[in-house]
TIDRENFI-969533 format. One record per residue (C-alpha): residue in three letters; x, y, z. Coordinates in Angstrom, 2 decimals, always signed. Example, Ala and Ser with C-alpha at 12.3 -4.5 7.8 and 13.67 -1.06 7.14 Angstrom:
2
    aa         u         v         w
   ALA    +12.30     -4.50     +7.80
   SER    +13.67     -1.06     +7.14
END
This chain:
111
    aa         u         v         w
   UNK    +11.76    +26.33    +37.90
   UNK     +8.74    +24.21    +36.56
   UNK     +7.62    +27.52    +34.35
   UNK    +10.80    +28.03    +33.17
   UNK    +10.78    +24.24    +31.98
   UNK     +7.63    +23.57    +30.31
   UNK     +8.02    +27.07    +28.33
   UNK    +10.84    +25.93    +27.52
   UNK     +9.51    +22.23    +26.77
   UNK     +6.85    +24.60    +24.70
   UNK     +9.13    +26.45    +22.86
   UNK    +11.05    +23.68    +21.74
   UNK     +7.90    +21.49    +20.40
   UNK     +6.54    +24.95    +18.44
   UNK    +10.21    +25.58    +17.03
   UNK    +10.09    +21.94    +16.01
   UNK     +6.87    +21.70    +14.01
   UNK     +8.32    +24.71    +12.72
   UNK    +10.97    +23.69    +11.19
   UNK     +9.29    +19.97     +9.90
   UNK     +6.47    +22.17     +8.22
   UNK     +9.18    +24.04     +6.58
   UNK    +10.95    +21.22     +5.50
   UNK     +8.48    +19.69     +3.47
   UNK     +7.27    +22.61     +2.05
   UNK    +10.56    +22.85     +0.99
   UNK    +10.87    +19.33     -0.31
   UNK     +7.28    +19.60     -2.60
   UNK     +8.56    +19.27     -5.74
   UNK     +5.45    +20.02     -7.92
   UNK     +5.50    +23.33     -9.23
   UNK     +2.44    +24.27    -12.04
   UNK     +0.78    +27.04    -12.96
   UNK     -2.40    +25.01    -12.40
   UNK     -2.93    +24.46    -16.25
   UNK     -4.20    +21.16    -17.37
   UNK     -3.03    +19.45    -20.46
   UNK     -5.01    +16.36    -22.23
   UNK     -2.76    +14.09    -24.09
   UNK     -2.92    +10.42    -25.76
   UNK     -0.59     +7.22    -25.01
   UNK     +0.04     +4.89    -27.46
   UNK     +0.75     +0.90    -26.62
   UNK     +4.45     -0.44    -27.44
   UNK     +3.02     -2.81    -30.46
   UNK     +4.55     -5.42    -31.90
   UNK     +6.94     -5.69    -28.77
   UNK     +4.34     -6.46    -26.60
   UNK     +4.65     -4.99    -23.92
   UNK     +2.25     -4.29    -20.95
   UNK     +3.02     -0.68    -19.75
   UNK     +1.18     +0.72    -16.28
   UNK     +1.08     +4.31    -16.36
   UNK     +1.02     +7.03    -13.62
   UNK     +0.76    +10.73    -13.49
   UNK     +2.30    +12.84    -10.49
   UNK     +4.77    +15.49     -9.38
   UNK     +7.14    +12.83     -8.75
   UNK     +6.73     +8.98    -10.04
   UNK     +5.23     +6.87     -7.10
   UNK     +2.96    +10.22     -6.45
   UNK     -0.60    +11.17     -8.34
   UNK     -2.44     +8.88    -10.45
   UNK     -1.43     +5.32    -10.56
   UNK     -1.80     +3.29    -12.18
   UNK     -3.62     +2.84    -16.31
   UNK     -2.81     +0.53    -18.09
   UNK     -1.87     +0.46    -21.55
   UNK     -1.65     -2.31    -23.78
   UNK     +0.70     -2.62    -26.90
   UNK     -1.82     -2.11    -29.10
   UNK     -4.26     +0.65    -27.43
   UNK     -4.50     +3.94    -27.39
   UNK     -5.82     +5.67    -24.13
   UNK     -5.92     +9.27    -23.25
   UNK     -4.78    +10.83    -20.33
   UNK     -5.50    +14.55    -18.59
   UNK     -2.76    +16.19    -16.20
   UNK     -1.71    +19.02    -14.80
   UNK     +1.66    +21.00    -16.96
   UNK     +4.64    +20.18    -14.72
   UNK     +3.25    +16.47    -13.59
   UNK     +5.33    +13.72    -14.88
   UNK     +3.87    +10.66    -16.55
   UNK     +6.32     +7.50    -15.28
   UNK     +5.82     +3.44    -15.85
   UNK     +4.41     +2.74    -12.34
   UNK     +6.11     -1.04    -12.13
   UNK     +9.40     +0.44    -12.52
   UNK     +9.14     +4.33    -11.68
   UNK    +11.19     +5.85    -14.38
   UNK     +9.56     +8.91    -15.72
   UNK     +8.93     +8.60    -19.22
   UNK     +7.78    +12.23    -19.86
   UNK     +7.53    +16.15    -18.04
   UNK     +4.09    +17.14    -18.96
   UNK     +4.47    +20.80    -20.59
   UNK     +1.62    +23.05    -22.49
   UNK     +2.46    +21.64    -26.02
   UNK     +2.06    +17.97    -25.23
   UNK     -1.76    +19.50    -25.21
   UNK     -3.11    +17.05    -28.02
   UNK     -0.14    +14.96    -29.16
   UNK     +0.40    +10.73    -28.90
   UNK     +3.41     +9.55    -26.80
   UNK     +4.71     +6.46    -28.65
   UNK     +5.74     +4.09    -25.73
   UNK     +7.30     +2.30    -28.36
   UNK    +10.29     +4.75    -28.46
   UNK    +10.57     +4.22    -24.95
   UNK    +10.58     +0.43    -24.81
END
């Protein structure tokens, strides 16, 4: 009877990290094709305001946090399907895809 319990105990605790491995797996939301994109973000100007970026799968993930001011410039490398998001509030402010390779992201159109 004491066999037949702990494999059963066994079982159970194998079947169990199992299915939590699976779950995140399933859960990981970052999906790239491992190619890395280098990008500039521009400052909010004459609205003055302080922006703290960060660069992830998912905001609150990755990189976090640069700042930027509202009247800098400041470059950024990540990989193509990261998201770049204002780490005080977490609201993503851009997907990073192959032809952001290059470009400026205004935070002033955002803001």
């Amino acid at each position: 009877m004491k066999k037949t319990t702990i494999a059963f105990a066994v079982l159970f605790v194998l079947a169990a990290t199992f299915c939590s491995f699976t779950i995140y797996e399933k859960n990981k939301i970052k999906q790239t094709d491992g190619d890395r994109v280098s990008f500039r973000i521009k400052g909010t100007g004459s609205k003055g305001i302080f922006v703290t970026i960060g660069i992830g799968y998912q905001p609150g993930s990755g990189a976090c946090c640069s700042g930027v001011s509202e009247n800098s410039t400041v470059s950024f490398t990540a990989e193509v399907g990261d998201v770049v998001y204002d780490g005080k509030t977490r609201r993503i402010i851009t997907k990073v895809y192959k032809e952001l390779e290059g470009t400026t992201i205004n935070l002033a159109d955002y803001y």
